[in-house]
C-alpha positions as CSV (number, residue, x, y, z in Angstrom):
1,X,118.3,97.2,184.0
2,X,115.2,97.8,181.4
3,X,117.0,101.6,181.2
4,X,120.5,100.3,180.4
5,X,118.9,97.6,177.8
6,X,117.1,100.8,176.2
7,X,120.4,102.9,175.8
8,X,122.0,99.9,174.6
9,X,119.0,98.9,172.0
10,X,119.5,102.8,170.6
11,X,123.5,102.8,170.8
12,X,123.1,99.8,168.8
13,X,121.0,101.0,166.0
14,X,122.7,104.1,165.3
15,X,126.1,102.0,164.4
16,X,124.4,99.8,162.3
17,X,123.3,102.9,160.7
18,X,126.6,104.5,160.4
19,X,128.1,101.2,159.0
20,X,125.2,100.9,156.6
21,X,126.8,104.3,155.5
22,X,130.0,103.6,154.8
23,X,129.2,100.4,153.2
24,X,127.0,102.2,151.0
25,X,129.6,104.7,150.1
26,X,131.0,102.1,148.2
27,X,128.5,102.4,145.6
28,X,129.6,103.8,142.2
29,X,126.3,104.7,140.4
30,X,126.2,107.4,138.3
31,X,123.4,109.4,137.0
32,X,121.8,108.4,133.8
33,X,122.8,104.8,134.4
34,X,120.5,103.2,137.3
35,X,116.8,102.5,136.9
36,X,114.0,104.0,138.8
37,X,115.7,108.1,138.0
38,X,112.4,109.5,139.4
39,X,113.3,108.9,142.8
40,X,115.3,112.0,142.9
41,X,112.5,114.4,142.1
42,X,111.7,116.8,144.9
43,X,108.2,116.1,146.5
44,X,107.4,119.3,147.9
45,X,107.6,123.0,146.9
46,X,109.7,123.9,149.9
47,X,112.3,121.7,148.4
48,X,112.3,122.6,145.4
49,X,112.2,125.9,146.2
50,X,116.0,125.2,148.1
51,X,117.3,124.1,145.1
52,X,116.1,120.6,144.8
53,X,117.3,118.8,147.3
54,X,118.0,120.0,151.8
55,X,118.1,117.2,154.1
56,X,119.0,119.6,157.4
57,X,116.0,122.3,156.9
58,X,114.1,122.5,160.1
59,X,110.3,122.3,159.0
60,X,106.8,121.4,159.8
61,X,106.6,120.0,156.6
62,X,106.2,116.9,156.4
63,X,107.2,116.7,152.4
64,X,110.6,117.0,153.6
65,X,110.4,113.5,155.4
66,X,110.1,111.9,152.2
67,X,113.5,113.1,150.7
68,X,115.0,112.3,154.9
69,X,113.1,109.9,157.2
70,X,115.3,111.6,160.2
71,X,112.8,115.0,159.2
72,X,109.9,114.0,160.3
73,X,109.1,115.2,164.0
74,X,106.6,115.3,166.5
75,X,105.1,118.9,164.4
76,X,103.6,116.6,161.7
77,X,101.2,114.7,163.9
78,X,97.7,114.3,161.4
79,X,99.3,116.8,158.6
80,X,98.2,116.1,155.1
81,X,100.2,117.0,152.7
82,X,99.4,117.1,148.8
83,X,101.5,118.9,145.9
84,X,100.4,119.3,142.4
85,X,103.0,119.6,139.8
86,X,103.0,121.3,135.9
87,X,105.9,119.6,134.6
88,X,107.3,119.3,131.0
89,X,105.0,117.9,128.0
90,X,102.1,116.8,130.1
91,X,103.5,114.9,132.8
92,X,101.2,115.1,135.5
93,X,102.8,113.9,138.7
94,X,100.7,113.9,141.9
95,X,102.1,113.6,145.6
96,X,100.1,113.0,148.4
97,X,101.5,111.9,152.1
98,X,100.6,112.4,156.3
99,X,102.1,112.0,159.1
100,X,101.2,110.9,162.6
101,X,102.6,110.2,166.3
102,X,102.7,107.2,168.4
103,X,103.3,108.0,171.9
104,X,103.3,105.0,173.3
105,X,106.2,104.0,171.0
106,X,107.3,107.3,171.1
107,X,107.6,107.1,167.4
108,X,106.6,109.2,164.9
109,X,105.2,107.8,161.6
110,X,104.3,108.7,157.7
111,X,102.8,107.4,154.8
112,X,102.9,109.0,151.5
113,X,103.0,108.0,147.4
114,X,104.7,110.0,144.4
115,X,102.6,109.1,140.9
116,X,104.0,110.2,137.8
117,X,101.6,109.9,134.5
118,X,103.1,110.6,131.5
119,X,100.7,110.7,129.5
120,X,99.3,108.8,126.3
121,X,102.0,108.7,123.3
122,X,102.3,105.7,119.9
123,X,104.1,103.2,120.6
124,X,106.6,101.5,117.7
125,X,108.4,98.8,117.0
126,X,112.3,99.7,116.2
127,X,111.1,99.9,112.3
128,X,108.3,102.4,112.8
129,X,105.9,101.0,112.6
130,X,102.7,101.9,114.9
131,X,101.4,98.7,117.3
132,X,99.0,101.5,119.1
133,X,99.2,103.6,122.5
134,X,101.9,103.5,125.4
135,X,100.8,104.8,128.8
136,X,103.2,105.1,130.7
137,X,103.7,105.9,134.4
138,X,105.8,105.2,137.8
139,X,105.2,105.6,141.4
140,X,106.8,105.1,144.9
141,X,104.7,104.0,147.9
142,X,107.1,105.0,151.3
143,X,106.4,104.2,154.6
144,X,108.5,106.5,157.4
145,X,109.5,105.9,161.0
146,X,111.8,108.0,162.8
147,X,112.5,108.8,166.8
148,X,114.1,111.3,169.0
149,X,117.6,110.2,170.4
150,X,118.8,112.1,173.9
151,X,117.7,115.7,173.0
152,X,119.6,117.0,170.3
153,X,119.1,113.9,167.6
154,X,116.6,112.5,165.4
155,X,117.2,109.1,163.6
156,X,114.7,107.4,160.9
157,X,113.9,105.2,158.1
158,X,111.8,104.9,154.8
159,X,111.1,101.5,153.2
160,X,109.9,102.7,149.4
161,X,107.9,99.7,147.3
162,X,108.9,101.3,143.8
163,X,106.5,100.5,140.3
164,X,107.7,101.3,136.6
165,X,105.3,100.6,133.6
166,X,106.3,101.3,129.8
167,X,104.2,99.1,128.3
168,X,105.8,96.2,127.7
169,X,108.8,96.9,130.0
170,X,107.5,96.9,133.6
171,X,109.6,96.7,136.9
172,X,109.0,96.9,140.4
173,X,111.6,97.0,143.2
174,X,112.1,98.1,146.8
175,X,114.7,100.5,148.6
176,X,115.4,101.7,151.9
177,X,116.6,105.1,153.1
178,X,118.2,106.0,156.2
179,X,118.8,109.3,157.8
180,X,120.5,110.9,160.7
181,X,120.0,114.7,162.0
182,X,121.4,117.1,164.9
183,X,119.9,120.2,166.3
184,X,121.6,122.3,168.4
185,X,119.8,125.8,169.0
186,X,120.6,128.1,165.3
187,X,122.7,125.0,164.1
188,X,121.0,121.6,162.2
189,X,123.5,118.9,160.7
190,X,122.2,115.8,158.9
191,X,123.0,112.7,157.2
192,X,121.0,110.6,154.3
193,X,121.6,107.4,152.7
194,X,119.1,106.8,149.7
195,X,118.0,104.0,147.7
196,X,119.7,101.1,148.7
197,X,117.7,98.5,147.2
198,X,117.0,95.7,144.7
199,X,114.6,95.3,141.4
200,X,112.4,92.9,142.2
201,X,111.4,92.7,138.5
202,X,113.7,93.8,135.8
203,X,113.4,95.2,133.1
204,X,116.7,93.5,131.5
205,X,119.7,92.7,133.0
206,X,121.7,93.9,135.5
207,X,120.3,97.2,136.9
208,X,121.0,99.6,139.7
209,X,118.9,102.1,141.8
210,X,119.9,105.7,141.8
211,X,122.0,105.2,145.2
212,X,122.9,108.5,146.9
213,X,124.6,109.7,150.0
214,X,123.9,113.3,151.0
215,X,125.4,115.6,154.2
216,X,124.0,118.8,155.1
217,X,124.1,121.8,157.7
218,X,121.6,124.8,158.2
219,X,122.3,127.5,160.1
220,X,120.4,130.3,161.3
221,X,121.1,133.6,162.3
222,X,120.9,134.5,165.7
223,X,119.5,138.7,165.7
224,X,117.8,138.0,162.0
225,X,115.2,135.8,160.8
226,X,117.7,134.3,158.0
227,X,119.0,130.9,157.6
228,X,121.6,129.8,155.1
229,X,122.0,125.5,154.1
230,X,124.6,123.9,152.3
231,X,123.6,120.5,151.0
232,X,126.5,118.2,149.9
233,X,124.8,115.5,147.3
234,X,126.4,112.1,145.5
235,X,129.4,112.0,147.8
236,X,129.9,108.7,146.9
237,X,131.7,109.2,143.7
238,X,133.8,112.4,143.1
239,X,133.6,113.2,139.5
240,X,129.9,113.1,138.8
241,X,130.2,115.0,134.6
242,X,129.1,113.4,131.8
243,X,130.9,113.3,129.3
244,X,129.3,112.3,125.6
245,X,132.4,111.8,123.2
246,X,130.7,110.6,120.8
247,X,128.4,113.4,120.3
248,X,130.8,115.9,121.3
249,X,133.4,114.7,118.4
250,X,130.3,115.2,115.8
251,X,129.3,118.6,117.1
252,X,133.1,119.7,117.3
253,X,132.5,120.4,121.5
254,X,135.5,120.4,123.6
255,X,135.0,119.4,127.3
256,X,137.5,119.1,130.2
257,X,136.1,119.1,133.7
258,X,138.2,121.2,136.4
259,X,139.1,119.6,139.8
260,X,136.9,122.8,141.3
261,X,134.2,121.9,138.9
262,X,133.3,118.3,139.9
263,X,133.6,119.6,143.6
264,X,131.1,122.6,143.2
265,X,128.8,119.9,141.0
266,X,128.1,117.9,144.5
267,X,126.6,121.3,146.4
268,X,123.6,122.8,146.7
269,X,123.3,126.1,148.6
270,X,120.0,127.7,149.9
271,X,118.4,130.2,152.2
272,X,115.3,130.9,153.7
273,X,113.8,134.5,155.4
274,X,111.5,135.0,157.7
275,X,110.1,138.6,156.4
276,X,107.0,138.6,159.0
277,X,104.7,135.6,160.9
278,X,103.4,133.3,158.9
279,X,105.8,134.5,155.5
280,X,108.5,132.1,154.2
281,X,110.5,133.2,151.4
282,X,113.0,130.5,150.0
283,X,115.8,130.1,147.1
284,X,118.2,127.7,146.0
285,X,121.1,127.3,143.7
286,X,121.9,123.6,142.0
287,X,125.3,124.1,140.6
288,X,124.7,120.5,139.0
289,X,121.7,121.2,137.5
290,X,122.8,123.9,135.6
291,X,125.8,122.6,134.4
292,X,124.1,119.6,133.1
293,X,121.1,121.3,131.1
294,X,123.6,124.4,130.4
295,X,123.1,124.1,126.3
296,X,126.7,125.1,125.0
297,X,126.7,128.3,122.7
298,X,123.5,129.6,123.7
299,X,122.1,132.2,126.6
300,X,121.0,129.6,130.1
301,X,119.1,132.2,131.9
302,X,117.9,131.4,135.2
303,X,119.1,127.6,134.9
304,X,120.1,125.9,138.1
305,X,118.7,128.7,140.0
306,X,115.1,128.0,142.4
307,X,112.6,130.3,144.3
308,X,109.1,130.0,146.3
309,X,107.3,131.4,148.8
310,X,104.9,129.7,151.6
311,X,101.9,130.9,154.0
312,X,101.8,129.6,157.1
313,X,98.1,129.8,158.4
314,X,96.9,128.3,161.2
315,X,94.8,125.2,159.6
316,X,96.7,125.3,156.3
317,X,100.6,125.8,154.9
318,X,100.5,127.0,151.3
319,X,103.2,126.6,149.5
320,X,104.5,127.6,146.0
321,X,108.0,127.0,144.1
322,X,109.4,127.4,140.8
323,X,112.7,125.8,138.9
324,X,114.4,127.5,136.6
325,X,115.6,124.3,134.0
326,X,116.9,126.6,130.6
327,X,116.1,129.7,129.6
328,X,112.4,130.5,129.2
329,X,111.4,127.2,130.6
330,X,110.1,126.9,134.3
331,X,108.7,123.8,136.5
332,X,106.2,125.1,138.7
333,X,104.8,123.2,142.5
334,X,101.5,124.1,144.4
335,X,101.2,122.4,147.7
336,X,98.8,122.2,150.5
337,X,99.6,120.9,154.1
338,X,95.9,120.6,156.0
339,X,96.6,120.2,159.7
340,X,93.5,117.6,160.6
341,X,93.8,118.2,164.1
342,X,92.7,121.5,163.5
343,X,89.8,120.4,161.7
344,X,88.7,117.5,163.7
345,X,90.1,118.6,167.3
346,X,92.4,115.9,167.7
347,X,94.8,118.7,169.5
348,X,97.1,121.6,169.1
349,X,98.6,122.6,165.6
350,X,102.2,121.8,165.4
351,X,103.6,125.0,164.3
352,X,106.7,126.0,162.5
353,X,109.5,125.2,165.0
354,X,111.1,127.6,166.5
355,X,114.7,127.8,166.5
């Protein structure tokens, strides 16, 4: 009877979570009109290197938990994981996150925050005049849970207490993510719902949170140590261009987007090698990225395109990734991943797992 109660308990939870997915579908949020934009901002390097955004990689990485709860596995038991950022006119941003494994609940748990400092800049009042110096900075405190399902799935959850501070404008709010994944051998599939939430403080108004529903599949090859991974992003709304008439009709710009060109803006396509133990070589390509910092009449470079490279030693991952945002402008990511079982005997490393 308890066992029945137990597949029942799980059976029931995973359709509240599909119907939490289809409800949320119904969200029409665009980009560059919800609050709280920073949650979209890759954590660590090994997602950025794939182009921004993978929610099907299989990793040790614990990072990757905090852009899908349903990522984080049994592997990231005691792993620390910080990344260090250079970002754009001296925003600092600073992530820092760990994992651990219950096994009496058989559940697997993580904790991590995202801090973005933006530095010190005058603030004015809408005449110009100077009323002294704006700090300002957000984060995201997220707490993870996920568990294994049968043998082949992995469900989980994030529940994300969200800051924003601009001085005088401040907001806080909270949001929860939900994700769904499927292993089978040289094949992963997955399934994220992100940001369904509320402000708990406004700044004015009526706001939204960046909502998002993602679907992606990695697959690896089976005589070569390749993988390939399609992400599928913002599925929720079909034509995600923007579109500024208004400064278009004063710049004397003409833009018409295709029916292939929204459908290419929702995908992201990656791939990762394997070149020798211990070496991971990744790249991505953000087909929306680049179409939205593309500047019209001028050479784009790189734009849109990602690459970086991690070494997986035994006590520590180190990992490295670079963006490519215009031409001769690059976001750079250093992260570390200490394994503090290793250094406090707490038990084996959880290596890379093996496909």
């Amino acid at each position: 009877m308890k066992i029945i109660f137990k597949s029942l308990r799980k059976k029931i939870y995973l359709l509240i979570l599909f119907f939490v997915f289809g409800k949320a579908a119904t969200a029409q949020t665009l980009g560059g009109n919800a609050v709280y934009n920073f949650l979209k901002f890759s954590h660590t390097p090994q997602l950025t290197a794939l182009g921004g955004s993978n929610i099907s990689i299989q990793s040790s990485d614990v990072g990757l938990a905090f852009n899908n709860p349903a990522l984080l596995n049994e592997t990231m038991h005691t792993q620390l994981n910080s990344v260090f950022n250079n970002f754009f006119s001296g925003t600092s941003i600073f992530h820092l996150s760990m994992g651990y494994k219950i096994d009496k609940l058989k559940t697997n748990i993580a904790g991590g925050i995202q801090y973005f400092d933006y530095g010190k800049m005058t603030e004015t009042d809408a005449s110009g005049n100077i009323l002294g110096l704006l700090h300002p900075k957000d984060f995201v405190m997220q707490l993870t849970a996920s568990r294994k399902y049968l043998q082949k799935w992995n469900y989980g959850s994030s529940l994300k207490f969200i800051s924003s501070n601009y001085g005088n404008y401040q907001s806080t709010g909270m949001a929860i993510d939900f994700g769904l994944v499927f292993k089978d051998s040289l094949f992963s599939a997955a399934a994220v719902v992100k940001n369904i939430g509320v402000q708990l403080k406004k700044y004015s108004g009526t706001e939204e949170l960046p909502f998002d529903l993602q679907v992606g599949v990695t697959k690896k090859m089976k005589d070569a140590p390749l993988s390939f991974s399609l992400t599928a992003q913002r599925l929720h709304h079909f034509n995600i261009s923007y579109d500024d008439s208004i400064f278009n009709a004063n710049n004397g710009l003409i833009t018409k987007s295709s029916f292939f060109d929204n459908f290419f803006r929702h995908f992201i396509i990656a791939v990762q090698l394997f070149p020798i133990s211990n070496l991971e070589i990744s790249a991505g390509y953000n087909y929306l990225r680049r179409k939205e910092l593309n500047i019209v009449n001028n050479k784009n470079g790189l734009n849109g395109f990602s690459i970086g490279t991690g070494f997986l030693l035994k006590k520590i991952h180190v990992r490295f990734a670079q963006a490519y945002y215009q031409n001769n402008m690059t976001y750079s990511q250093f992260g570390l991943s200490l394994q503090l079982n290793e250094y406090f005997g707490l038990g084996k490393f959880g290596e890379r797992i093996a496909w």
